[in-house]
C-alpha positions as CSV (number, residue, x, y, z in Angstrom):
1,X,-60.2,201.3,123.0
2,X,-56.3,201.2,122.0
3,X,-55.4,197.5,120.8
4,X,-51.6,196.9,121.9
5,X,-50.1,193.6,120.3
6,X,-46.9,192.9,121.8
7,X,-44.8,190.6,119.5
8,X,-41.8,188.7,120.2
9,X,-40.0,185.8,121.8
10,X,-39.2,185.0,125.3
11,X,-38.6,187.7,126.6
12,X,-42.4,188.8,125.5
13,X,-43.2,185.1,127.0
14,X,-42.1,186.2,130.2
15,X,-39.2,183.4,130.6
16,X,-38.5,182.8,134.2
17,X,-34.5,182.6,133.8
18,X,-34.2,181.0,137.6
19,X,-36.4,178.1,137.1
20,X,-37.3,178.0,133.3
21,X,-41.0,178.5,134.1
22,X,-43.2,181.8,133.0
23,X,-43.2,184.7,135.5
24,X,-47.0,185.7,136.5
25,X,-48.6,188.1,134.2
26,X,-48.3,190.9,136.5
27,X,-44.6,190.0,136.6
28,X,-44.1,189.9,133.1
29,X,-43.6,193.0,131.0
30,X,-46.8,193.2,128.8
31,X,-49.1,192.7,131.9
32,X,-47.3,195.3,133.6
33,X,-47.6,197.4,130.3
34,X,-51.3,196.6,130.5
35,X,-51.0,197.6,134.7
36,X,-49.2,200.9,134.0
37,X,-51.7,201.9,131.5
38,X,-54.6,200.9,133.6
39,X,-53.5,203.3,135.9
40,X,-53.0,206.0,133.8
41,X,-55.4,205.6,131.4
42,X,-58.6,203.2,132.8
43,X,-60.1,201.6,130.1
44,X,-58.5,202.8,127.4
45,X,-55.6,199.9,126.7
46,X,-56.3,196.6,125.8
47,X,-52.6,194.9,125.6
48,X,-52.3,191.1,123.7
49,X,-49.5,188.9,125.0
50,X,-47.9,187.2,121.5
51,X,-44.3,185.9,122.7
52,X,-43.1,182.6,121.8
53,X,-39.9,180.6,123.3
54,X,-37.4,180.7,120.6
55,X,-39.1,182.6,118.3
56,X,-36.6,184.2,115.2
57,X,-37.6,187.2,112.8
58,X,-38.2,185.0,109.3
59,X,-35.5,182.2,109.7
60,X,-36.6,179.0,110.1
61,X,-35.4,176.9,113.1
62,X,-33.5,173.4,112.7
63,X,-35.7,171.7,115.2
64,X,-38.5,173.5,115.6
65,X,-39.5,175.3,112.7
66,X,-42.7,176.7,113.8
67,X,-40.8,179.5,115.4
68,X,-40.4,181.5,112.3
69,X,-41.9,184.7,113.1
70,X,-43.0,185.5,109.6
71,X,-45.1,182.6,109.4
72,X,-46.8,183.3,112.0
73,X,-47.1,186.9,112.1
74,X,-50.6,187.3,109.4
75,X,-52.8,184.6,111.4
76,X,-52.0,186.8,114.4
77,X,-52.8,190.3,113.0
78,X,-55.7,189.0,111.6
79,X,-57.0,187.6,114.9
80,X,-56.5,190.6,116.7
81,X,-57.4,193.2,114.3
82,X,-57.9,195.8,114.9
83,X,-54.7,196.6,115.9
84,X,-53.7,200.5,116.9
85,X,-50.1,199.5,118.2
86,X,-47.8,196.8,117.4
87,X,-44.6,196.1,120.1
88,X,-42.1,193.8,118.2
89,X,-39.2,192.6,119.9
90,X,-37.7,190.3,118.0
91,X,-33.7,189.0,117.4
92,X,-31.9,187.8,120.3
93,X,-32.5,183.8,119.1
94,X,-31.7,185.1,115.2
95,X,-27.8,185.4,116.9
96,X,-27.9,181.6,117.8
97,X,-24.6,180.1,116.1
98,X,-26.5,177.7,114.2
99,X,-27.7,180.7,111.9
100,X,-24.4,182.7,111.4
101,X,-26.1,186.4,111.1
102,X,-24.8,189.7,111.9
103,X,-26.9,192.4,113.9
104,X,-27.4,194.2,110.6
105,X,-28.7,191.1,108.8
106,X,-31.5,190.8,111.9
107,X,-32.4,194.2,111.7
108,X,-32.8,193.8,108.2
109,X,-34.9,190.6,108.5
110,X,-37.0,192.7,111.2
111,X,-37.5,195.0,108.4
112,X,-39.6,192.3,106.8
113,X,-42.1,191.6,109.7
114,X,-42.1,195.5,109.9
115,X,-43.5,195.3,106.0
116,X,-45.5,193.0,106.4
117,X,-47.7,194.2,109.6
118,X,-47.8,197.4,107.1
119,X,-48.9,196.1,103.9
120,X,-51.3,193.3,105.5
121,X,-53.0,195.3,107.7
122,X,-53.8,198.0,104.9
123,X,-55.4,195.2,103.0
124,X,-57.0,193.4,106.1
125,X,-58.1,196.4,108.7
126,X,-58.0,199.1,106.4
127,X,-55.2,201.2,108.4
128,X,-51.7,200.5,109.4
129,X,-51.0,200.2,112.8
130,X,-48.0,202.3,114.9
131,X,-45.0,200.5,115.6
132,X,-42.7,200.6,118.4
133,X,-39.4,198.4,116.6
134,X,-37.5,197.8,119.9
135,X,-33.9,196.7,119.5
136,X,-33.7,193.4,122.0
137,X,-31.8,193.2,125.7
138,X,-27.8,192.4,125.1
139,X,-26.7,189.1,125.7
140,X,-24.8,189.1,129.0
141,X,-20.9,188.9,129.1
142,X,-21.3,185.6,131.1
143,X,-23.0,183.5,128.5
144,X,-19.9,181.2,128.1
145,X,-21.2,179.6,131.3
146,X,-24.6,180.1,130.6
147,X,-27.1,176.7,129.8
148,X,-27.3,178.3,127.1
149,X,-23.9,178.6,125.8
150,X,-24.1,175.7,123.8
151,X,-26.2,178.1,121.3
152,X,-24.9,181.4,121.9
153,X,-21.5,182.0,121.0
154,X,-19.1,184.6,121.8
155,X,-19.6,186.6,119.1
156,X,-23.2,187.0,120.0
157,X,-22.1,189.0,123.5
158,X,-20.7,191.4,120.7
159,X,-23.3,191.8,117.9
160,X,-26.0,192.4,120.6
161,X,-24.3,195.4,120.9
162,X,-24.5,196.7,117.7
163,X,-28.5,195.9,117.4
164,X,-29.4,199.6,118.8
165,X,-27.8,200.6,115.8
166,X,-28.8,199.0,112.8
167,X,-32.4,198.6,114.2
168,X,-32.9,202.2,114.4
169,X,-31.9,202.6,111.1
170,X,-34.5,200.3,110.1
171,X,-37.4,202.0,112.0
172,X,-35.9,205.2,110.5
173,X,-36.6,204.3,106.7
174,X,-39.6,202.5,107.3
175,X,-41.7,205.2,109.7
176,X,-41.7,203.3,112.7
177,X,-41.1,204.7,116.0
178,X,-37.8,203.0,117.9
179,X,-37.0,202.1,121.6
180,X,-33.5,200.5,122.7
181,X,-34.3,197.9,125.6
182,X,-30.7,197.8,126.6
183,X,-30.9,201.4,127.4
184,X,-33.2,200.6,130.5
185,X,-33.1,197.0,130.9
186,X,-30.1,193.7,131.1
187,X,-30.2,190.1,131.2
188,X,-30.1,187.8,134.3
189,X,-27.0,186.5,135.6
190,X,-28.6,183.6,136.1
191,X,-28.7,183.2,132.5
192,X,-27.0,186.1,130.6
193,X,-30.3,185.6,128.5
194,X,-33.8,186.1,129.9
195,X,-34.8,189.3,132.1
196,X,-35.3,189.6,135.8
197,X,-38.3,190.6,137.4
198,X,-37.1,194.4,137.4
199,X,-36.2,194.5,134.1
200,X,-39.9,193.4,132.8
201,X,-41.3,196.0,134.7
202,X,-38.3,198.6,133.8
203,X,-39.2,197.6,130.7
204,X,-42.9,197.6,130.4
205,X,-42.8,201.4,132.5
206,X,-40.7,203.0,129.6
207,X,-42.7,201.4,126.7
208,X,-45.4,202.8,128.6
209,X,-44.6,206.5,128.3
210,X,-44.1,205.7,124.8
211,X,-47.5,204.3,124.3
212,X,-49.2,207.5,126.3
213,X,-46.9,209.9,123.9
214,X,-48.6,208.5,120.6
215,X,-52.1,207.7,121.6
């Protein structure tokens, strides 16, 4: 059995950006992972759910600092070890005005969860797990009228853009493999934020093929 852990914010969570609730797991993109590879593969997937609302790469939030990724990142390897595959989506919330980073300086900062899954799974499973280092959606064009405008800026609309980039050259030098989620996938117009219901499942269907190609 191939352990999938699927790390990352709300966009993991399944963030329902019409009514601010959770879509249904078969809605949401690592259930549908866990779907496509059922179909494909019977019983040879198991796929963990590990998004969090809000959740940054390593920077501590102002008001709810328990969505530091890093922090929480070593509890979770170690309670679902062992892990074959690790999905980490991580970055859109790290562009929130109140932090003042550039695309590169997120990639970067996702190059330190990357380390870190490497070097603590040596010492805690005995092997390092594959990872799939997946540049986030783009924030829509709309987000000045967003709810969440308040926290996105601008200049956010424009450094989402340049996250394909500078995260691929991350998964370069550190061995990972890479997938663009803007190439197949955008946010809501509801929100300019969150995915639809076709993008989790657009989504979930291409990680999917990647999955089958390296298992």
């Amino acid at each position: 059995m191939t352990t999938i852990l699927c790390y990352g914010d709300s966009n993991t969570f399944g963030y329902d950006p019409k009514n601010g609730l959770r879509y249904p797991k078969d809605i949401r993109w690592p259930g549908h992972l866990q779907a496509v590879l059922d179909q494909r593969a019977a019983g040879t997937f198991t796929v963990i759910e590990e998004g969090c609302n809000g959740r940054t790469t390593v920077t501590d939030d102002p008001v709810e600092g328990w969505k530091n990724g890093l922090d929480y990142l070593k509890p979770c390897l170690n309670s679902h070890k062992p892990v074959d595959i690790v999905i980490l989506m991580l970055g859109t919330n790290d562009l929130k005005e109140v932090f003042h980073l550039t695309a590169a300086q997120i990639a970067e900062n996702a190059g330190i969860l990357v380390d870190t899954i490497q070097s603590f799974t040596k010492e805690k499973q005995g092997d390092i797990p594959k990872i799939i280092l997946v540049s986030p959606p783009l924030i829509g064009e709309d987000m000045p009228n967003s709810v969440f405008s308040g926290a996105f800026a601008p200049r956010s609309i424009e450094e989402s853009k340049l996250f394909a980039q500078h995260y691929k050259a991350v998964a370069t030098a550190k061995n990972c493999l890479f997938f663009d989620a803007a190439t197949c996938v955008q946010p809501s117009k509801e929100d300019s934020l969150h995915l639809t219901e076709e993008g989790h499942h657009a989504l979930a269907e291409n990680l999917a093929e990647l999955v089958l190609s390296i298992s």
